[in-house]
N, C-alpha and C positions, 0 to 999 in steps of 0.2 A: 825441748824434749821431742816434739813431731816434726820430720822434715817437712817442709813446704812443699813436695809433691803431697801429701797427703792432701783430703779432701776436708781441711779445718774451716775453709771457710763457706761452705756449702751453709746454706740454711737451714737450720733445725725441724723438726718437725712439734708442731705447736700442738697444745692438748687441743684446741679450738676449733682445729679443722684437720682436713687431712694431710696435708701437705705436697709437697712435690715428690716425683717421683723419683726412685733410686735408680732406674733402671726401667726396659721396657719392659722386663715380666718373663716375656718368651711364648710362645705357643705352639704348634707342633716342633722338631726336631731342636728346639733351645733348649738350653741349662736351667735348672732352676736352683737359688740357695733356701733348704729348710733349715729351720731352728728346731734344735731338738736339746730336750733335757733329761738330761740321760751322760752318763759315763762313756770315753772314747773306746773301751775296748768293748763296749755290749752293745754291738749294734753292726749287722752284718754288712760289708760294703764293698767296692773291687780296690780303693786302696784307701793311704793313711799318708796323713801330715803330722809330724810333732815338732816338736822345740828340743832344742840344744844348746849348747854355748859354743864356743869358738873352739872349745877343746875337745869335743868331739865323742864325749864319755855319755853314751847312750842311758838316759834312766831307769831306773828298774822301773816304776810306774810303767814306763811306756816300753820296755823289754816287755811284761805282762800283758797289755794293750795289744801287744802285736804278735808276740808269741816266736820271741826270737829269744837268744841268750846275748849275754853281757859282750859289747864290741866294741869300740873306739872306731869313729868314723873320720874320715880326710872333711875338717870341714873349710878348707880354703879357700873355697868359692861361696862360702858362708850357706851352704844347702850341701846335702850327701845323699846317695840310695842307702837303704838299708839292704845288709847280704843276709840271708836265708829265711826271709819272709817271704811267706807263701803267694802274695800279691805285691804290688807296688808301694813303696814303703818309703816315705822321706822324711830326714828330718833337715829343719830349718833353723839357723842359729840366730836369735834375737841381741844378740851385740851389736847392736846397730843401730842408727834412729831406724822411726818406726816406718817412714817411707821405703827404706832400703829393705825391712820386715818384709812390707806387702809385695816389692820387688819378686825377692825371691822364693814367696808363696807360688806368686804368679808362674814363677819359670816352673817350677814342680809340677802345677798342675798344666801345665803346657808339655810335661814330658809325660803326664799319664794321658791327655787324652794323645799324645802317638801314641806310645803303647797299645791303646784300645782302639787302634783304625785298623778295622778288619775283623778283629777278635770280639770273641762272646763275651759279655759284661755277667754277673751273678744273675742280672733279673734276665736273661735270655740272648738271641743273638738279633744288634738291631738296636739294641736296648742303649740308653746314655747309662755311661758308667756311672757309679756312686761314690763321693773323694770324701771323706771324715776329715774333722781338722778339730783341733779345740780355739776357744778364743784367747788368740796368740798373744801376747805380752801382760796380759792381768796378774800372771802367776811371777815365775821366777823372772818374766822378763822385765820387772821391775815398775809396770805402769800402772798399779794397782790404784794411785789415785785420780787415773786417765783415767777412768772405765769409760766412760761419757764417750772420749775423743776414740778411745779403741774401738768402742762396740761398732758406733756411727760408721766409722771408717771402714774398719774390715768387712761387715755387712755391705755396702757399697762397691770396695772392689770385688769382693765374690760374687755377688749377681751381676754386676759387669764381665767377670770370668766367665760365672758357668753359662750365661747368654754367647760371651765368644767364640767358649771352647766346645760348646753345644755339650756339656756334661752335668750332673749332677750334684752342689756342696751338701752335705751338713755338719753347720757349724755347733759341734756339741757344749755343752756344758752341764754340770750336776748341779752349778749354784742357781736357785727361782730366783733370786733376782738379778744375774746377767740374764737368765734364759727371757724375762720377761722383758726388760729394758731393751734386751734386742728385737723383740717382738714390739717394742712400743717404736722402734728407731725404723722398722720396714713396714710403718700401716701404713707411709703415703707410697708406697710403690704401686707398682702397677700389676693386678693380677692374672697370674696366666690362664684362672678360666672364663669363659664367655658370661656374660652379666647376668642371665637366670640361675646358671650354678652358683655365681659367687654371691646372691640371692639369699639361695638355698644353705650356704655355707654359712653364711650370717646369721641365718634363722637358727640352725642347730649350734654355732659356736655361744646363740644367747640362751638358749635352753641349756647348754653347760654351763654358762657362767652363774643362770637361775638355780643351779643342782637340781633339774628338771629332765634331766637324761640319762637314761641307763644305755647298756652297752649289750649287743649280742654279737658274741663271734664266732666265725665260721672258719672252716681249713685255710680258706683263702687268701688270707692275715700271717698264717705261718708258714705256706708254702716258701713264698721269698727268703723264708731263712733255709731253705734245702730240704724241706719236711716234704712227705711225699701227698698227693690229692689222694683223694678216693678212687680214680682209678688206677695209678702205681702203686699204693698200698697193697690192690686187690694182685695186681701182677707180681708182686714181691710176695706177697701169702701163696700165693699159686705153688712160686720157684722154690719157696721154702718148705711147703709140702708135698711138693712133686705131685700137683696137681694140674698142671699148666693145661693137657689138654683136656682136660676134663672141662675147667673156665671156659674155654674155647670154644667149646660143647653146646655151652649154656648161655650164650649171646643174646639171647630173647632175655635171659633172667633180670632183675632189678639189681640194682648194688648189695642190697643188703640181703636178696637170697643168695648172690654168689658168694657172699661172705660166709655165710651158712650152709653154701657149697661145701664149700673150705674148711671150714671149721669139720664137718661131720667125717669127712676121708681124711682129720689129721689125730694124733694122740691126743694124750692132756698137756695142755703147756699151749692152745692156740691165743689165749688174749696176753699172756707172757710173750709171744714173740712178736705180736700187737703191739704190744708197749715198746722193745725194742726196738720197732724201727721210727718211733717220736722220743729215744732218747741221743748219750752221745753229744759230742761236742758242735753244738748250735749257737749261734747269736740271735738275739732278737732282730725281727726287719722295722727296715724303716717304719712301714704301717703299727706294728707293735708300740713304736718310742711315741708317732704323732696319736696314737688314741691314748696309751697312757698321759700325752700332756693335756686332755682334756680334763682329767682327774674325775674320771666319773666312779659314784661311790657304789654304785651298785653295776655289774659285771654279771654275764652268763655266759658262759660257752660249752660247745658240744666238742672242744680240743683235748686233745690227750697232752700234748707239750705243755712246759712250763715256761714258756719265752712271752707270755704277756708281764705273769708275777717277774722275772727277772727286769721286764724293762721300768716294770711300775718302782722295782727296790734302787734300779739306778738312777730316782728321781732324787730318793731320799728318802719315799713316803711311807712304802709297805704297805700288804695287804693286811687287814686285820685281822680275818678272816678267811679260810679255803673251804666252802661248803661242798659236799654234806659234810664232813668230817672234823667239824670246826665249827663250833657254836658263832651267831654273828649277832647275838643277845647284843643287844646296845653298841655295835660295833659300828660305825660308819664309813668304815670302807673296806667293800666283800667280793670275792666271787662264788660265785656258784658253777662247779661242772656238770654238765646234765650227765654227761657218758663218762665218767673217770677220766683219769689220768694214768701217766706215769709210775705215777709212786703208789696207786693203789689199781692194778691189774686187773685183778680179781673181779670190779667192778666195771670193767669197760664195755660198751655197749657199741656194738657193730651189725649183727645178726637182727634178721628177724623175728628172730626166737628170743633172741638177748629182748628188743622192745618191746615185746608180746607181756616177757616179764615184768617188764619195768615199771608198767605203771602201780603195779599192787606194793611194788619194792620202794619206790622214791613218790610215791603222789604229793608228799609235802615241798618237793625238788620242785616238781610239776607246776605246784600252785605258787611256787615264789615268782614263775615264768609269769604266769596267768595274772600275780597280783603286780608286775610293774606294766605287762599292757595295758593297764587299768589305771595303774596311776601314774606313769611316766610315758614319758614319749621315746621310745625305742627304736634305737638307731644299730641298723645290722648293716654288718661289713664281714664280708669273705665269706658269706652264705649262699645258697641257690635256691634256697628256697622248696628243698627235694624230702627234710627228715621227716620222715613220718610222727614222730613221736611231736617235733613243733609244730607242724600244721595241725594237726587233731589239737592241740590244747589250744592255738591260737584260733581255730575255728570256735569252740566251745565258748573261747570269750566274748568273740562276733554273736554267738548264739545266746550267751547272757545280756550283752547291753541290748540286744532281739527283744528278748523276752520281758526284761524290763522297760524296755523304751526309754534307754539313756537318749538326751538330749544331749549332742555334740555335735559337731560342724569337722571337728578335729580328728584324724587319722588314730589310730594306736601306733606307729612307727614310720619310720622313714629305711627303706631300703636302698643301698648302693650298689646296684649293679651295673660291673664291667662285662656282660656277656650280650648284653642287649637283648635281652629274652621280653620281646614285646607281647609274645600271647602271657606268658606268666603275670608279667604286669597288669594286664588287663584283668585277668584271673583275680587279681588281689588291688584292684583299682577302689572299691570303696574301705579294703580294710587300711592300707597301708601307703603312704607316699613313694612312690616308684621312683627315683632319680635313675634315668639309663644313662649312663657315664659313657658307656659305649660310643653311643650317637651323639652326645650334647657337645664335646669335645672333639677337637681335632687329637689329641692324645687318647692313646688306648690302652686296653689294661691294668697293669699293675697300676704303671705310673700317673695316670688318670685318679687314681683312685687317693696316691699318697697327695698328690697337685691336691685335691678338695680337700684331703684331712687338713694337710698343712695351713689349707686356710679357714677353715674350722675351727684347729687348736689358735692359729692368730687371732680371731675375732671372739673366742671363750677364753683368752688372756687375762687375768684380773686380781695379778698379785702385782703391786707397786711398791714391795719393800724398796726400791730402789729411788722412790718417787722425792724424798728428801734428803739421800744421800749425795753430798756435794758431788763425791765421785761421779757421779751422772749427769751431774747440773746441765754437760757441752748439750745435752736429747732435745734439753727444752729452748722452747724461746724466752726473748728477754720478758714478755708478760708473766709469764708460766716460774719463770727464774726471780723474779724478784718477789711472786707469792712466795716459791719454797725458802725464801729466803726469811721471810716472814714469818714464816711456819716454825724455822728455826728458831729463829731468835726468841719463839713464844715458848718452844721447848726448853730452850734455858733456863727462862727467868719463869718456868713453871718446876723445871727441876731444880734448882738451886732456891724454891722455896717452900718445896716440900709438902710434906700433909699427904692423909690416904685419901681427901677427896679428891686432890688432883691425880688420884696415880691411873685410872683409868682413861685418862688423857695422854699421859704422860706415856704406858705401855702405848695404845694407839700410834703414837707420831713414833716411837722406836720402829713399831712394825711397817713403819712408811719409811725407814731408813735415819730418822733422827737419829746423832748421838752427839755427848755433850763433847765430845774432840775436837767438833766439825762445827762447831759456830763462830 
């Protein structure tokens, strides 16, 4: 079934230890491959991989994906460009063993990073482009009982790629147990950050896998999908109300008086045209898909977009709950918007004036913030650490465990910041864990940022539905393969003998991949 250029006989990677590595990792100007779980068309990127067959009849699925209409490609060289896709678009035909597959991946992404020598990537100019691919032959390309030998393999030559081609993969899928098995097939790799971050990435991927970590997010997280900062929103409010020089004027101001600028010299309709420019045709960014795969159950953000809830629903999982406007009564998995959104205008808070009001308006919003500094460990991404409305509540909590004299050693949260703002950190050194990404890394910015998530989400990893499914068997070694083998055979002759005291056995080894097909 696998040609012998494949990588079949490489050594698995053992539950026992960590194993060898796939690859060197990368560190400044390399590729790196993420795993992300999530759907191929929700996820913003500079191009796309799909599948085909030898005839060339492009799927609707991936018409959707890409956002082209119905075409027939030349696929005689067993790969084709797609025509009137907004970026670089390819699809690859899996008729083939699966060495000649990875082949012709290869050559693909060998034509997008020329394409991008010279040219500006989505994340900036400079920046390593970003290549989506799904995991190629599981589906219709017939290897569905490989998974084991496909996952190992194609995870292998992609980090060999995007190391080569100095670019960016991720390998997406929507099913948890490919997304986790691939995650279990690249822990013996070698990580692209230096050994105190990857440290630090460890510590918060275990506070995720504990459900001991909540989430705050800042602009920072949706920018990458084309949303604008705080200061192009405030230039775009300006042009929209022909206020530009007036802003101009008022250069000593804060953000949120100029916003209050704005707002006073325009009609009614200013937090409508606010919303406006966070709606519209957006994908979620890579940083959106790697914190949804943490699965953390409690969420807060001061975002108006709705591209975290989109990347959380292309897991599978769904939000239970959208607070304030949504009861999260026995719900366990919530977010909370401090400033509205989108779909509710009326409430967005940008002004001065707007948070002046807020607290008599939302205190119960307030105190849901207050009550996970308190009892979770609170991890903020794409923040600055500037809203007035979060520092005053996080100061208050500093100022309760004061006044009580909580006995802790422990931080209330962990900040990631790419700006390198060393006086702020100091500023906030006994409330909060500082990680300056900036400095610790030879990578910068964005990509700095997705590099830690991604190794985050790998080390908070910890669904093994795939752990007894023979399909997988190729991940582990022979110790590891003749337990699950055992495991099976226990699942048989415990299902084939029935009774409700076994069945709380019996569901468990299903959720580990048991089934009675496959003994």
């Amino acid at each position: 079934m696998f040609a012998s250029s494949t990588s079949l006989d490489t050594e698995p990677v053992s539950l026992q230890r960590d194993g060898e590595s796939l690859a060197s990792g990368g560190g400044a100007g390399t590729g790196h491959l993420f795993i992300v779980h999530g759907r191929l068309g929700d996820l913003t990127c500079d191009a796309i991989i799909v599948t085909n067959d030898d005839r060339g009849i492009l799927g609707e699925h991936w018409q959707t994906a890409i956002g082209v209409g119905e075409q027939t490609l030349d696929m005689s060289t067993g790969w084709a460009r797609i025509d009137a896709a907004t970026y670089p678009a390819f699809a690859v035909s899996i008729e083939a063993e699966y060495g000649a597959v990875l082949a012709r991946i290869e050559r693909c992404l060998g034509e997008v990073a020329r394409y991008f020598d010279g040219r500006e990537t989505s994340r900036g100019r400079g920046a390593l482009p970003l290549v989506v691919l799904p995991v190629v032959g599981i589906g219709e390309g017939g290897l569905s009982d490989h998974r084991g030998d496909v996952v190992r393999d194609l995870a292998a030559r992609l980090t060999t790629v995007a190391g080569d081609q100095c670019m960016d993969i991720a390998l997406v899928t929507p099913d948890p147990a490919v997304w986790s098995a691939a995650q279990f097939a690249r822990r013996g790799s070698t990580s692209p950050l230096p050994v105190d971050l990857e440290d630090q990435a460890r510590r918060l991927g275990d506070l995720a896998r504990q459900r001991r970590l909540a989430l705050f997010m800042g602009a920072g997280v949706s920018i990458p999908s084309g949303l604008p900062s705080w200061h192009t929103l405030l230039e775009r409010l300006a042009e929209e109300f022909d206020v530009a020089e007036e802003l101009r004027s008022a250069k000593d101001f804060s953000s949120t008086d100029k916003a209050g600028l704005i707002e006073k010299t325009s009609d009614d309709g200013f937090k409508e045209v606010v919303a406006t420019q966070f709606a519209g045709e957006h994908r979620p960014s890579l940083l959106h898909t790697l914190i949804a795969a943490l699965d953390p159950r409690e969420v807060i953000t001061t975002n108006y977009d709705l591209l975290y809830e989109e990347a959380v629903r292309a897991t599978g999982r769904g939000i239970a709950s959208v607070m304030p406007w949504e009861s999260a009564l026995e719900k366990h998995r919530w977010i909370l918007k401090l400033h509205g959104d989108t779909q509710h205008p009326e409430q967005i808070v940008l002004t001065r004036h707007h948070m002046v009001r807020y607290d008599a308006a939302n205190r119960p919003s307030a105190s849901m913030l207050q009550s996970l500094l308190l009892t979770r460990h609170t991890l903020f991404v794409g923040v600055s650490m500037t809203d007035d409305n979060v520092i005053r509540l996080m100061h208050e909590v500093e100022e309760y465990r004061s006044v009580h004299k909580a006995t802790s050693s422990e931080t209330f949260g962990t900040v990631l910041d790419v700006a390198g703002d060393v006086a702020r950190a100091r500023l906030w050194n006994d409330q909060l864990t500082w990680l300056d990404l900036e400095h610790a890394s030879e990578d910068r910015g964005t990509r700095v940022l997705e590099l830690f998530l991604d190794r985050v989400a790998l080390h908070a990893s910890q669904d093994s539905s795939w752990l007894l499914d023979e399909q997988f068997a190729p991940l582990l070694g022979a110790d590891d393969n003749d337990l699950a083998q055992r495991a099976r055979d226990l699942y048989a002759d415990i299902a084939q003998r029935g009774g409700e005291a076994w069945l709380p056995l019996v569901e468990k080894m299903r959720d580990l991949g048991a089934r009675s097909d496959r003994t």
